[in-house]
LOTI-445357 format. One record per residue: x, y, z of N, C-alpha, C in turn; residue in three letters. Coordinates in steps of 0.1 Angstrom, whole numbers, plus 5000, padded with zeros to 4 digits. Example, Ala and Ser with C-alpha at 12.3 -4.5 7.8 and 13.67 -1.06 7.14 Angstrom:
2
n.u | n.v | n.w | ca.u | ca.v | ca.w | c.u | c.v | c.w | residu
5132 | 4943 | 5078 | 5123 | 4955 | 5078 | 5132 | 4967 | 5078 | Ala
5128 | 4978 | 5071 | 5137 | 4989 | 5071 | 5129 | 5000 | 5079 | Ser
end
This chain:
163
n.u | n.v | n.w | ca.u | ca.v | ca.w | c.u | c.v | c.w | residu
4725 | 5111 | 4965 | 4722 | 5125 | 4963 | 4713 | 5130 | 4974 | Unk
4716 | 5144 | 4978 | 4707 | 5150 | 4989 | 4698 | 5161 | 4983 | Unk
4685 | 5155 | 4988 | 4674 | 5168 | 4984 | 4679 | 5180 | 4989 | Unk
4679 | 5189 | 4985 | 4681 | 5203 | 4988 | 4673 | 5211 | 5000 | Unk
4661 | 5209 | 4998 | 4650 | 5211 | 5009 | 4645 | 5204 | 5021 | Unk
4652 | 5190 | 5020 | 4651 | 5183 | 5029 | 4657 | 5181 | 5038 | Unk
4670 | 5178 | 5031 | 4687 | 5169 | 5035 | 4681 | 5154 | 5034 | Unk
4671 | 5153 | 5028 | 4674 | 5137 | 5031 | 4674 | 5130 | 5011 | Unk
4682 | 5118 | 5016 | 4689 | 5108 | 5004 | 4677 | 5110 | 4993 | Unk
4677 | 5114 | 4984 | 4668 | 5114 | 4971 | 4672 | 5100 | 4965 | Unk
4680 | 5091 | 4965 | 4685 | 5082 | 4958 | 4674 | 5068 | 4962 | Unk
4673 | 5061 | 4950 | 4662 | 5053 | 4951 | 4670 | 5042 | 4946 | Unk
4670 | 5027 | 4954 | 4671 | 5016 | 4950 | 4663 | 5013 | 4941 | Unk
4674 | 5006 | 4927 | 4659 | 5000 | 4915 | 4666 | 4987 | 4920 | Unk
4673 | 4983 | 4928 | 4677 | 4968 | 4927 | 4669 | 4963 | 4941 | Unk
4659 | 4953 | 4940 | 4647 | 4948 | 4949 | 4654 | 4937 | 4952 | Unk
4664 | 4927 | 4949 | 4663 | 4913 | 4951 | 4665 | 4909 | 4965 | Unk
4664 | 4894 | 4969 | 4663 | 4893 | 4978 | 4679 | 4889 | 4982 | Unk
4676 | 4888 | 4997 | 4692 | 4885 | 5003 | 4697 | 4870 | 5000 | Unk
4691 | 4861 | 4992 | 4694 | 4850 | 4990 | 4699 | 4854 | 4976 | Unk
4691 | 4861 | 4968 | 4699 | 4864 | 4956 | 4709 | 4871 | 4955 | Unk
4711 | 4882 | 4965 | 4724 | 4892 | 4962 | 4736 | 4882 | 4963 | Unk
4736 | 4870 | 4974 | 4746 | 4864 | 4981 | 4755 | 4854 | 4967 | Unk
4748 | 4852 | 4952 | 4750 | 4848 | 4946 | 4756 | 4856 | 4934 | Unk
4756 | 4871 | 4933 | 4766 | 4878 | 4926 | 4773 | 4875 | 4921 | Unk
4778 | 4873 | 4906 | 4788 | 4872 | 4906 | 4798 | 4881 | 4905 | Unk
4798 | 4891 | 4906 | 4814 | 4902 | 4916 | 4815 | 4895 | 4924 | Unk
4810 | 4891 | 4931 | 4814 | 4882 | 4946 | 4825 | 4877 | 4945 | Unk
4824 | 4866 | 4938 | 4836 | 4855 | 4936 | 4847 | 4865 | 4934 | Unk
4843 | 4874 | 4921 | 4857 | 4879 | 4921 | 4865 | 4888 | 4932 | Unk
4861 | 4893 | 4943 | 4859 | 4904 | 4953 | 4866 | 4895 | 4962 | Unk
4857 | 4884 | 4963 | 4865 | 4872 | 4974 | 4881 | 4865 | 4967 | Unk
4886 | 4863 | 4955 | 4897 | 4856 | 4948 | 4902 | 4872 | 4952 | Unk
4900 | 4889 | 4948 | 4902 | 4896 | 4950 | 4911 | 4894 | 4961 | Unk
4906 | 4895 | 4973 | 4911 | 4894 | 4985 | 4920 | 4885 | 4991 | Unk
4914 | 4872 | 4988 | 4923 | 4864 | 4988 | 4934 | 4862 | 4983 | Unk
4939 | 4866 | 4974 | 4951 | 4872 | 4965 | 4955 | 4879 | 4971 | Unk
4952 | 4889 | 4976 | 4957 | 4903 | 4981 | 4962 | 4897 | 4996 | Unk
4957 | 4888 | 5004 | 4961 | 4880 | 5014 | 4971 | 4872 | 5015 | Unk
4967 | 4866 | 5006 | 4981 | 4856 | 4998 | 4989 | 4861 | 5001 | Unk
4992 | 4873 | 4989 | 5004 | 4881 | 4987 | 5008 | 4886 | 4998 | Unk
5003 | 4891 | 5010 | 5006 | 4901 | 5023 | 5014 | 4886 | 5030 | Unk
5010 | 4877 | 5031 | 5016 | 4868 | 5035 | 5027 | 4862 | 5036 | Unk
5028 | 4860 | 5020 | 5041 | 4855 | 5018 | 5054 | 4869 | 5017 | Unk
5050 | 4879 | 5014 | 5059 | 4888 | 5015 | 5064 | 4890 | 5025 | Unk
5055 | 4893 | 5038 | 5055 | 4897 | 5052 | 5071 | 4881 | 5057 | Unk
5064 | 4871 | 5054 | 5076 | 4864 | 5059 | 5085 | 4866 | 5051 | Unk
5092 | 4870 | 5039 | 5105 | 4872 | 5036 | 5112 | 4882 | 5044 | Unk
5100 | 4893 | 5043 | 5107 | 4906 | 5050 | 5111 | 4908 | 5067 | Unk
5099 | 4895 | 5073 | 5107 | 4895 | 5084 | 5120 | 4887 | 5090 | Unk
5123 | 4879 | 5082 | 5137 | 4869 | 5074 | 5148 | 4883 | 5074 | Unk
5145 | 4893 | 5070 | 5153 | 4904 | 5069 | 5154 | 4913 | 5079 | Unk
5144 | 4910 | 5092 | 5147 | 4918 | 5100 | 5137 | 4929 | 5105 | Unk
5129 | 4931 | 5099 | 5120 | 4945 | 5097 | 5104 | 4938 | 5095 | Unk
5095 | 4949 | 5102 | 5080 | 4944 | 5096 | 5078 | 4952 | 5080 | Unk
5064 | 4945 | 5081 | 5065 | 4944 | 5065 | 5061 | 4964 | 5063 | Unk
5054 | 4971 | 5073 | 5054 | 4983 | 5075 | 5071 | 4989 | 5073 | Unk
5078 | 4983 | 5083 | 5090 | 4994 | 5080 | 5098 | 4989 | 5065 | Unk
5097 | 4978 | 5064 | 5101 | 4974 | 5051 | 5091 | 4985 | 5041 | Unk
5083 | 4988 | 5037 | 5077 | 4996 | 5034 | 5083 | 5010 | 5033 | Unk
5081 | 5018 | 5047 | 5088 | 5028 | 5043 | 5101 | 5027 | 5038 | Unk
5112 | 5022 | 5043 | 5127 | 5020 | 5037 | 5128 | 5021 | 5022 | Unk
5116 | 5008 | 5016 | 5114 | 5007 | 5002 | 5112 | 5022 | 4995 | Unk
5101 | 5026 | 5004 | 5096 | 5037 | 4993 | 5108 | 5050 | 4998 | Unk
5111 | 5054 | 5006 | 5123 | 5064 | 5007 | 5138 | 5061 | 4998 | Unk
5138 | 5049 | 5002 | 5150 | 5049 | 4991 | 5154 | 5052 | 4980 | Unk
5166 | 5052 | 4975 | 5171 | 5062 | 4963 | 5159 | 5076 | 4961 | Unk
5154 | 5080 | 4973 | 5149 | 5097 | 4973 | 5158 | 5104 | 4984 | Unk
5155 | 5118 | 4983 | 5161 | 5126 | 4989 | 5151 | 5128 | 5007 | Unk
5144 | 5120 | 5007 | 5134 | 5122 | 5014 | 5120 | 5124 | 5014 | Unk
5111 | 5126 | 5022 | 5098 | 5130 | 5017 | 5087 | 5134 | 5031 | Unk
5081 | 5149 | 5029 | 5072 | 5145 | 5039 | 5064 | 5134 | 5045 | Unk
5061 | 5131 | 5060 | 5051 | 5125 | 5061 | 5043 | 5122 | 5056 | Unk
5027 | 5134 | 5047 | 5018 | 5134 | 5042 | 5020 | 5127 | 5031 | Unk
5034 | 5127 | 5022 | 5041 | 5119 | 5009 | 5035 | 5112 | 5011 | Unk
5047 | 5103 | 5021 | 5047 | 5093 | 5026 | 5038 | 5086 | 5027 | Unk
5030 | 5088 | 5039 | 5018 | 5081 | 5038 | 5008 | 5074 | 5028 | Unk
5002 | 5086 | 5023 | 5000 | 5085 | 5010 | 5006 | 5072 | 4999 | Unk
5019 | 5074 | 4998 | 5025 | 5062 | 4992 | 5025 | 5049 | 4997 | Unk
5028 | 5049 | 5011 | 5027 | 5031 | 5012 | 5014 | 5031 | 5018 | Unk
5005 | 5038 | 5020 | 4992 | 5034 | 5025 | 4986 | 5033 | 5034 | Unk
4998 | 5038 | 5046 | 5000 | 5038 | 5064 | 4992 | 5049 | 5070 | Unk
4982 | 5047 | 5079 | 4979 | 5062 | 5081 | 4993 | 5070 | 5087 | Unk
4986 | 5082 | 5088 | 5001 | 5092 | 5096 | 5001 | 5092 | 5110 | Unk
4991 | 5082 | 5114 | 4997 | 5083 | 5131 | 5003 | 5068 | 5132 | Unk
4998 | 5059 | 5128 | 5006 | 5047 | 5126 | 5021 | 5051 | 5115 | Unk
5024 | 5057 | 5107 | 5033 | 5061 | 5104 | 5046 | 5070 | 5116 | Unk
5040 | 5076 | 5123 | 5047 | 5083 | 5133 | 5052 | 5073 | 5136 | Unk
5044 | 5059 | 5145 | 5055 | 5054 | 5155 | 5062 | 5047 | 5147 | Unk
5062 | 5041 | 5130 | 5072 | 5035 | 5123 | 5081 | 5045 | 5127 | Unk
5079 | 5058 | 5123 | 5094 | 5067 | 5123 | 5099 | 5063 | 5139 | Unk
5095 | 5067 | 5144 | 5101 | 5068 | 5156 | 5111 | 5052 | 5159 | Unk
5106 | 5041 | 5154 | 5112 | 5033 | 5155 | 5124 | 5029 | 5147 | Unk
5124 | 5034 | 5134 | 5134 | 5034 | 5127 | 5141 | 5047 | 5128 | Unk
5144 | 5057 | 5138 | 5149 | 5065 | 5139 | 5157 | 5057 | 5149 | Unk
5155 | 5054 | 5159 | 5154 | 5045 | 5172 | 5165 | 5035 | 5167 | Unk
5162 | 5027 | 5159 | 5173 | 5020 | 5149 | 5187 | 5026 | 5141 | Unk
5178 | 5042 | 5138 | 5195 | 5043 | 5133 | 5191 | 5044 | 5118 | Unk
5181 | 5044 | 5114 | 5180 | 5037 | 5099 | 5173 | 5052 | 5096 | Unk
5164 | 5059 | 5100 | 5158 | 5067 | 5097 | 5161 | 5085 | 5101 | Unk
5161 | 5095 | 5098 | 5162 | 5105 | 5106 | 5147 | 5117 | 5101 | Unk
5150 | 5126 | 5109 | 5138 | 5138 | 5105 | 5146 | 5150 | 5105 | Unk
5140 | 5158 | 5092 | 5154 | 5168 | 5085 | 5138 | 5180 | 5087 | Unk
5139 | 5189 | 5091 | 5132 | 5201 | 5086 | 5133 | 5210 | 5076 | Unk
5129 | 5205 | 5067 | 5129 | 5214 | 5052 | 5129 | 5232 | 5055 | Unk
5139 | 5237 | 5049 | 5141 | 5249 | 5049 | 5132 | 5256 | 5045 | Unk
5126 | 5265 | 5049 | 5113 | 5276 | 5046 | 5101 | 5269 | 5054 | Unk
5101 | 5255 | 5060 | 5087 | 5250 | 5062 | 5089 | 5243 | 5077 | Unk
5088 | 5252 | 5095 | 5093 | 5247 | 5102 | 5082 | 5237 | 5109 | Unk
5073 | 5240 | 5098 | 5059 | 5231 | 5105 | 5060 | 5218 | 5106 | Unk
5065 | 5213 | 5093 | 5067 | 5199 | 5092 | 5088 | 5196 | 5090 | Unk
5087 | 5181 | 5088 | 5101 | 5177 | 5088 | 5097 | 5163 | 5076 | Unk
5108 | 5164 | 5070 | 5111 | 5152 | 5059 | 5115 | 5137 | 5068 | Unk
5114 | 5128 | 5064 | 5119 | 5115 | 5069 | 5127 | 5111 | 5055 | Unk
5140 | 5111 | 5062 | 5151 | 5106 | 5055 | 5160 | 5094 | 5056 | Unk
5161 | 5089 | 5050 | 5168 | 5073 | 5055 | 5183 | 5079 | 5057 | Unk
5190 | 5074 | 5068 | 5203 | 5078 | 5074 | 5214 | 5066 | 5060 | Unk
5226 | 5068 | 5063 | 5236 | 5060 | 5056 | 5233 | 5048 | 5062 | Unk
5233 | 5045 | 5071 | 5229 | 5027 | 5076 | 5215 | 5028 | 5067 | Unk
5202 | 5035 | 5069 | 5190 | 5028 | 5064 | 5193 | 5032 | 5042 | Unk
5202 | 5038 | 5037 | 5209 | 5033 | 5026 | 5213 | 5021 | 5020 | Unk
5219 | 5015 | 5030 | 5229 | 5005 | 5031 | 5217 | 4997 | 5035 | Unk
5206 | 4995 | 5044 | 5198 | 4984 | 5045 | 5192 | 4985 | 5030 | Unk
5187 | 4996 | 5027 | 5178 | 4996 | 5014 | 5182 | 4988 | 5006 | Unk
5195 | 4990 | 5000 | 5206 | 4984 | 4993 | 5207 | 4970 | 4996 | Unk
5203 | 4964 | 5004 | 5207 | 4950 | 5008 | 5188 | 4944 | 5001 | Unk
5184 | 4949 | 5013 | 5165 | 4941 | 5014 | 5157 | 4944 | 5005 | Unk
5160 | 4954 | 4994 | 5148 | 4957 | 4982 | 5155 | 4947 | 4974 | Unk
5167 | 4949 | 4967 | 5172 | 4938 | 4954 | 5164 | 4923 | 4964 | Unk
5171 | 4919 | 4975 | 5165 | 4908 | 4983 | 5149 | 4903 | 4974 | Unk
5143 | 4913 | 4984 | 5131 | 4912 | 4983 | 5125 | 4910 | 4971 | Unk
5127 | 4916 | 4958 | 5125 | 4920 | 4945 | 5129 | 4903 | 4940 | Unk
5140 | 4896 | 4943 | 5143 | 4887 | 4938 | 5133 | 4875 | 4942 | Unk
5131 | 4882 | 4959 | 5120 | 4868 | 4964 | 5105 | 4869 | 4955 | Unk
5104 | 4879 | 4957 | 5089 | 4881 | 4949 | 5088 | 4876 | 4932 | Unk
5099 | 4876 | 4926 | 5102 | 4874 | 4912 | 5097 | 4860 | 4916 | Unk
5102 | 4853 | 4920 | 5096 | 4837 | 4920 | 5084 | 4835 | 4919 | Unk
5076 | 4842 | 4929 | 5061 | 4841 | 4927 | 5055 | 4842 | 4912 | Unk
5062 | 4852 | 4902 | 5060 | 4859 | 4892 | 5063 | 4851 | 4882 | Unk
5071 | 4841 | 4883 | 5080 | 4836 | 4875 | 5077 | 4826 | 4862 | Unk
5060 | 4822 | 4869 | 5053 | 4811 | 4862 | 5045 | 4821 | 4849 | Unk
5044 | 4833 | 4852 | 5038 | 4840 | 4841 | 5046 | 4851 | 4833 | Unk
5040 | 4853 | 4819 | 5050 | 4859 | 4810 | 5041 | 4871 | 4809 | Unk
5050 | 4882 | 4802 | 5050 | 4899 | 4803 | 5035 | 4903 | 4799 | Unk
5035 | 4892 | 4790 | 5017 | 4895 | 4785 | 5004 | 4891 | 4796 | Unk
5006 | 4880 | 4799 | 4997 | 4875 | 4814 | 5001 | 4889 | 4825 | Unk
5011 | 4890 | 4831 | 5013 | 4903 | 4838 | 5004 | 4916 | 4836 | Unk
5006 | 4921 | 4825 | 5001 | 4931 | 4818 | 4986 | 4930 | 4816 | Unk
4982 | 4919 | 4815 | 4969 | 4919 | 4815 | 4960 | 4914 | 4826 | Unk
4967 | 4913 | 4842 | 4965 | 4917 | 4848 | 4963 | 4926 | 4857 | Unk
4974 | 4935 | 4852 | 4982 | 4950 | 4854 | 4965 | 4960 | 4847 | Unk
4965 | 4957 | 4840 | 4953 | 4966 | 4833 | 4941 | 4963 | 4837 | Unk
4936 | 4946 | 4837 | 4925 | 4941 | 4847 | 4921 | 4950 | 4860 | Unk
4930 | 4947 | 4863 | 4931 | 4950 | 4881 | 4928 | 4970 | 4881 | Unk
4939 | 4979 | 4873 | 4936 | 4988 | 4873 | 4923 | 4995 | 4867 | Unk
4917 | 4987 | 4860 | 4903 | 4991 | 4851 | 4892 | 4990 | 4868 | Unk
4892 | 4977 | 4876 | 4881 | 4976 | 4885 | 4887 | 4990 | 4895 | Unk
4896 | 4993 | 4895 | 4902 | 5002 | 4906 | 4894 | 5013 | 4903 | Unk
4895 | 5014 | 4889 | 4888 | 5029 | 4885 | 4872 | 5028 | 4884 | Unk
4869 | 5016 | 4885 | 4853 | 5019 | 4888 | 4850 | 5023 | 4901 | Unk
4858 | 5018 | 4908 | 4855 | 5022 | 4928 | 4861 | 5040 | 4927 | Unk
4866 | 5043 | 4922 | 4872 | 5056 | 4919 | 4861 | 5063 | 4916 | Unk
4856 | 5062 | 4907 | 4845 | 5070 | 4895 | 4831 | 5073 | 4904 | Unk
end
């Protein structure tokens, strides 16, 4: 919080411990398994997808435009998590490819949609069921209730960093 008269942080540490003690947290552990999970998973996915041809970015967009009609950039982004300038040069390369095109939405000449062309249909069509099947295996050792109570785990810490 900012003092009003000052500009400076009114916010006061009640937590004193020392740096020997914070290092022993336990969020830690879970922040570190956090990650490392989230590593895990970038890993093993990244190599199926590039088995298919694509980085795990353009596999990305393909995934999320598919069966849509398109979608702004800003969507876009947004959805797989890419900034929008690192998004540009995906476009450009999957335009480049054939897979992608840029449609200017009628009434709005500022911006343009990114649309997956009939070939990047036809890839969609091939590398998401693919993909979906490779990833099931990872999944495979746990049942709908372990999932789920994951699923809610994981979403509950999201909304503390949220709040």
């Amino acid at each position: 919080m900012i003092d009003g008269t000052t500009g400076e942080s009114t916010m006061l540490f009640s937590y004193t411990a020392t740096p020997k003690a914070t290092t022993q947290e336990p969020f830690l552990a879970v922040l570190r398994e956090l990650a490392q999970a989230y590593h895990a998973f970038s890993a093993y996915s990244a190599t199926h997808v590039r088995q298919l041809g694509l980085t795990p970015a353009q596999f990305d967009v393909i995934a999320t435009l598919g069966n849509t009609q398109g979608m702004p950039l800003s969507q876009l982004a947004q959805k797989t998590l890419i900034t929008k300038g690192t998004l540009t040069g995906i476009i450009d390369r999957l335009e480049e490819k054939g897979l992608v095109r840029r449609e200017v939405p009628v009434g709005d000449r500022r911006s343009f949609l990114a649309v997956l062309t009939p070939a990047g249909e036809t890839l969609f069509a091939q590398v998401f069921p693919a993909h979906i099947d490779y990833l099931r295996r990872a999944f495979a050792e746990g049942d709908e209730g372990e999932l789920e109570q994951v699923r809610r785990t994981l979403r509950a810490l999201r909304g503390r960093f949220q709040e």
